[in-house]
N, C-alpha and C positions, 0 to 999 in steps of 0.2 A: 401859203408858204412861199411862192414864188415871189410874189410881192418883197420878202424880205431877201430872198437870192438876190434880187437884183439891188437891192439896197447896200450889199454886202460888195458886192463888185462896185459900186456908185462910191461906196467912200474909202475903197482900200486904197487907192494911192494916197490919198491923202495924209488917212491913220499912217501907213508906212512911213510917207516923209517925216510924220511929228515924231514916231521915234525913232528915226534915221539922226534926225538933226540934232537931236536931244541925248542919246544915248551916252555917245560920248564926254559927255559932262560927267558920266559917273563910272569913267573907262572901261566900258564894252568895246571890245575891238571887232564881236562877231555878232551873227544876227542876234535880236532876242526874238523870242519864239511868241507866237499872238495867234488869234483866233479870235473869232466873234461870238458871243451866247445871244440870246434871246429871254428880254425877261419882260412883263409887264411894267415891272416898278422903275419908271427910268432916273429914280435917285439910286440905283444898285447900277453906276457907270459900268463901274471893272474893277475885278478881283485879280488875282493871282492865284493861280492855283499850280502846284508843283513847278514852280520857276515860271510858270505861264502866262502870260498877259492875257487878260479875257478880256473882250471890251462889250458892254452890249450897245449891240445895233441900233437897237429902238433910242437908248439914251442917247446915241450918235445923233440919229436922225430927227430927234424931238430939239437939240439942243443947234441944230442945223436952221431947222422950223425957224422959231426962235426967235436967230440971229446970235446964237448963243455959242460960239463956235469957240471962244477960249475955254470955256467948260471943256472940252476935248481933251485938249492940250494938258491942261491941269490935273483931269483924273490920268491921263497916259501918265504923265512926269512921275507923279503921287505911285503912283503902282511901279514905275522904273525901279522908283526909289526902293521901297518891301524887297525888290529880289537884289538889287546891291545890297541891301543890308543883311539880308540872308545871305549872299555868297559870303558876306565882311563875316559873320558869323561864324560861318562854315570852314571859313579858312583859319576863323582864331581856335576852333575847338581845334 
């Protein structure tokens, strides 16, 4: 399990910048909220789970490997997207 601690600190700034730079394309003015899971299957990038960006690790790290590193960006963007559309929702009900 340490193995993956440190994996988690290895790629957090970087995750951070991609939805730092990114965010504001779909007017987040504040943070969005993120966290990292752990899963075997690294086609399971990241969910949302209650407004929450999950990203998993492993997928990070395999897609790192690689050389795969736009795969990142793309599941982050993809999942930004789910919780704008839920807030867009949320505010038309």
């Amino acid at each position: 399990m340490e193995e993956i601690e440190i994996l988690k600190v290895k790629y957090r700034k970087n995750i951070q910048y991609i939805i730092d730079k990114n965010k504001n394309f779909y007017g987040f003015e504040g943070n969005i909220e993120w966290d990292y899971y752990f899963k075997e299957n690294i086609y399971e990038f990241a969910v949302t789970k209650n407004q929450k960006l999950c990203i998993n690790i492993n997928a990070v790290h395999r897609a790192v490997e690689t050389n795969n590193t736009m795969y990142i960006e793309y599941f982050i963007i993809h999942e930004i997207r789910h919780i704008y559309q839920r807030l867009c929702i949320n505010l038309y009900n």
